[in-house]
N, C-alpha and C positions, 0 to 999 in steps of 0.2 A: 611714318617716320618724318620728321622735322629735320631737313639738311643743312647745315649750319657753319657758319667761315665767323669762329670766334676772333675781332679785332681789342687788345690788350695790351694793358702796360703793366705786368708782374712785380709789385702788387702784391698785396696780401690780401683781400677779398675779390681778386683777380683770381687767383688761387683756390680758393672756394670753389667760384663759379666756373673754373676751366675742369675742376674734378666731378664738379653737377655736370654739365655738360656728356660729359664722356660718360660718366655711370649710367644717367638718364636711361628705361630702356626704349625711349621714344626718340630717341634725340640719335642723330647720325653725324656725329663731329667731323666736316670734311676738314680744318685747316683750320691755323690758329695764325693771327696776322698780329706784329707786334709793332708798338708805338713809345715812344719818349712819353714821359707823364712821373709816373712814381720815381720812375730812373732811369738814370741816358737810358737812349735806345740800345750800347751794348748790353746793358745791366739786362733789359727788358727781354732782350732777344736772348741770351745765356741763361736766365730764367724760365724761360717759356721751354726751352729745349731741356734745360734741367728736370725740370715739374715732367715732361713729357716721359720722359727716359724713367724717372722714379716711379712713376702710377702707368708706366708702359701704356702711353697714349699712341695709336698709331698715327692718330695728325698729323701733316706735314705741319714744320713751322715757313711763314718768310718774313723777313725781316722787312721794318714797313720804316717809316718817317721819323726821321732824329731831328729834326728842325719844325716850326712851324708853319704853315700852308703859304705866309706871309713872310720868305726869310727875314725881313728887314725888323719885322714884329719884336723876336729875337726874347731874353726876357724868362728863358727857364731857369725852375729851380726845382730842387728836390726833394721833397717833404721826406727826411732822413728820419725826425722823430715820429713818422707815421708809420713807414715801412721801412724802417732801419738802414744801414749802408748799401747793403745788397741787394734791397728792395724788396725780399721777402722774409722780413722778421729777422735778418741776423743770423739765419741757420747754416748750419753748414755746409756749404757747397761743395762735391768735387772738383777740383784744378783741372780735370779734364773729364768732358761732357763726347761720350761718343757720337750721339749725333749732331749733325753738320742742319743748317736751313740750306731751305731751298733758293734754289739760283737764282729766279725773279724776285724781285720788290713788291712787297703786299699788295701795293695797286693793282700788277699784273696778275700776279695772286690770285686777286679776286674779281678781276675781269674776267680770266681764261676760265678761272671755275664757274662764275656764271653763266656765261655763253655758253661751256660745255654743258648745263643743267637749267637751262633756261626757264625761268618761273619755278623753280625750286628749289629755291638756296634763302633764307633769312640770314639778313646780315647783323650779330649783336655787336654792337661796341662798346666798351668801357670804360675806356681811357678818351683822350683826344680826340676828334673828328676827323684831323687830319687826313690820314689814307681812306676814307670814304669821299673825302675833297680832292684828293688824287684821282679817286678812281673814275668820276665824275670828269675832272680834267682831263684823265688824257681818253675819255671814250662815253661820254656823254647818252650813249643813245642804249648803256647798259642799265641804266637806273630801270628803263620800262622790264629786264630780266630777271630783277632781284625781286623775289617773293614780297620779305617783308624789309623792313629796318627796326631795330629795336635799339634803342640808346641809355646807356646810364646815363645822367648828366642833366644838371639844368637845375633851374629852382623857381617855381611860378607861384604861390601864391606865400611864399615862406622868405625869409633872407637866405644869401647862400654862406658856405662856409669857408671862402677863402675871401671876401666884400659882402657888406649887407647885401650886395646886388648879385654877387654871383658864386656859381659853385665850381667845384676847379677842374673839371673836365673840359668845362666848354671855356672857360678863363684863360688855360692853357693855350687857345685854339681860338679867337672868337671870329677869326673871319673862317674857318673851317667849318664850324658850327650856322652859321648864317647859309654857308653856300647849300650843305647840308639839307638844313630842315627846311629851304626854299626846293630844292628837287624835285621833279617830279617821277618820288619813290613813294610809297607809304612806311610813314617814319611812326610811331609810337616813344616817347620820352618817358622812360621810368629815372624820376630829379627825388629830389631831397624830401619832395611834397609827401612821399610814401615810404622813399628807404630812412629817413629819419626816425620812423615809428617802427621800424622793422629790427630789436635787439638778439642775437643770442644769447642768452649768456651765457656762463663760465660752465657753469653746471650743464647747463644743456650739450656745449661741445663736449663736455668731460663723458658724460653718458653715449655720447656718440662714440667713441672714443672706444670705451668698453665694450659696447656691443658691435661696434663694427669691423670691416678690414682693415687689415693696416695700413690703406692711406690714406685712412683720417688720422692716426698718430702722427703722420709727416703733416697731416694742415693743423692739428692742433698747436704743433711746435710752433710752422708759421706764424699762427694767428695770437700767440699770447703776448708781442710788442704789441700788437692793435690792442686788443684787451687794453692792456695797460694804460694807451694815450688816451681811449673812451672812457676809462675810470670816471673823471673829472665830469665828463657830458652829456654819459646816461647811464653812470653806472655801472654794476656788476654788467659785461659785455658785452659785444662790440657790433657796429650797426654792417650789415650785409648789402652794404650798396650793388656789389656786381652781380649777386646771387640775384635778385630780385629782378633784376631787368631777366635773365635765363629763367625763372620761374614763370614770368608772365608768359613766356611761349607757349608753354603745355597747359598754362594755367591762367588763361585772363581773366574768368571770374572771378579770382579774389583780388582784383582791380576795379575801380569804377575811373571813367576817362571824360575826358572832357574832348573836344573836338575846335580846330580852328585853326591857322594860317601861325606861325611862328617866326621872329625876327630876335636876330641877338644884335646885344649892343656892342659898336667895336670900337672902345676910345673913352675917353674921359672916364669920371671916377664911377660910374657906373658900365665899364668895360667887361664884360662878359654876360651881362645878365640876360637871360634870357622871358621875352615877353611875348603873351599870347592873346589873340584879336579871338575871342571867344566869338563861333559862329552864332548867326542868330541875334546881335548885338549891332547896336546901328553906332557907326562910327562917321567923321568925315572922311573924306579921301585920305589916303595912307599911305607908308611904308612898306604894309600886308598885305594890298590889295593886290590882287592878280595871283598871291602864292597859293600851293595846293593846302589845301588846312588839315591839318595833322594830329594827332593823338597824345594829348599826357595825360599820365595817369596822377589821379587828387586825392583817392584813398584806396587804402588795403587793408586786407585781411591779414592782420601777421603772422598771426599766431600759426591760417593757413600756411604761409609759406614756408613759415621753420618747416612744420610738418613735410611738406613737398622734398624742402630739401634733405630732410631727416630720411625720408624713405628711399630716395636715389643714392645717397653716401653710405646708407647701414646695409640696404637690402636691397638695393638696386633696383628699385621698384618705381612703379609711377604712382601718388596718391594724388 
């Protein structure tokens, strides 16, 4: 079993992957950490509680970072036409959500739970970097506890999509992101480079839809604003950013990765991009030098992955 402190910003392929997660039957969801990104951090955190309570997740949630790691950075916004007012598609929310988060802040979150399960806890994050920069901050000598890191975000050899240069996870964030993939954790980046090639489409959810339980009826609702803004950029359905980083856990094979030291840029009009000192590559003295060199993945198998996640949502299976 793969033990797992999902960190999110709810999100509409947030959602996806917080329901992969949990069906998974390899996958052991300890705790779900939530972050400003799609929308404020109340939005984020009343969703992730929401989601939990409807697909009867037992995860604790705690509520993680509504500012960025740099208050002065400052600079959020809300991509409303990606994931609607609510941040998950527009759907209908109950006015009251029985369960409550938990009393610490996702940094402690996920300090206490690492310490308590030392060397076996994988941290995924999707949103922001933020509360992995927290956690760092205030307890430094927990990075050597956490199993693995797996990150949505980033864009290395592609333009990103919120600047030629950068994608909006780490844009959000970039000196979180820097402090981050300098750590010394082992970090894996699932960016643009593979989840851009990675579509659902409409049909394919709709067939999940039919053959499955009914909470994929609740993410199909979710998901059909995303649909609609991906019309325009790939077509009939909508690319699975967060699912893909959760896939790679169970499933690295249908990844190929590249290996090397990674540094984000933090400032000027290439502010957030993120760049990678490929090992094996003779460079002069640097910015990279001395950092641990870290994992992004450059291509996928996608077709695998639909499948992957087709099996865990319909039939709770692992393929």
């Amino acid at each position: 079993m793969h033990k797992v402190i999902f960190d999110t910003d709810p999100g509409i392929d947030d959602a996806m992957a917080l329901l992969f997660l949990h069906k998974h039957p390899q996958i052991d969801l300890m705790g779900v950490t939530t972050v400003f990104g799609n929308a404020p951090i109340e939005l984020t955190t009343r969703n992730a509680l929401y989601l939990g309570e409807a697909w009867n997740i037992p995860a604790p949630v705690a509520r993680g970072a509504g500012e960025t790691f740099d208050p002065s950075r400052g600079g959020s916004y809300w991509p409303t036409t990606i994931h609607g007012e609510n941040g998950i598609g527009d759907v209908a929310v109950p006015d009251v959500i029985s369960r409550t988060a938990d009393a610490r802040p996702a940094y402690q979150f996920i300090i206490d739970m690492v310490r308590a399960h030392p060397g076996e806890i994988t941290l995924i994050a999707v949103g922001r970097m933020t509360n992995l920069a927290l956690v760092l901050k205030h307890d430094p000598d927990v990075a050597a506890l956490v199993k693995d890191v797996i990150i949505m975000g980033g864009a290395f050899d592609m333009n990103g999509n919120v600047s030629p240069a950068a994608e909006a996870n780490i844009h959000g964030d970039p000196e979180a992101a820097d402090f981050v993939f300098t750590a010394p954790w082992r970090v894996t980046v699932v960016g643009l480079d593979v989840t851009m090639q990675t579509v659902m489409t409409s049909g394919f959810l709709a067939d999940m839809v039919a053959a499955g339980p009914d909470e994929v009826k609740l993410l199909s609702d979710i998901s059909q604003l995303y649909i609609e803004f991906y019309k325009q950029r790939v077509g009939d359905g909508m690319v699975v950013h967060d699912s893909c980083a959760c896939v790679y856990l169970v499933r690295p094979d249908l990844f190929e990765t590249r290996s090397g030291p990674i540094r984000v840029v933090c400032g000027g009009i290439a502010d957030g991009q993120t760049i990678q000192k490929p090992d094996g590559r003779g460079f002069p003295p640097g910015h990279w030098d001395g950092h641990p060199s870290q994992l992004i993945t450059t291509a996928v198998k996608s077709d695998g992955v639909l499948s992957v996640i087709r099996a865990a949502l319909v039939e709770g299976k692992a393929a």
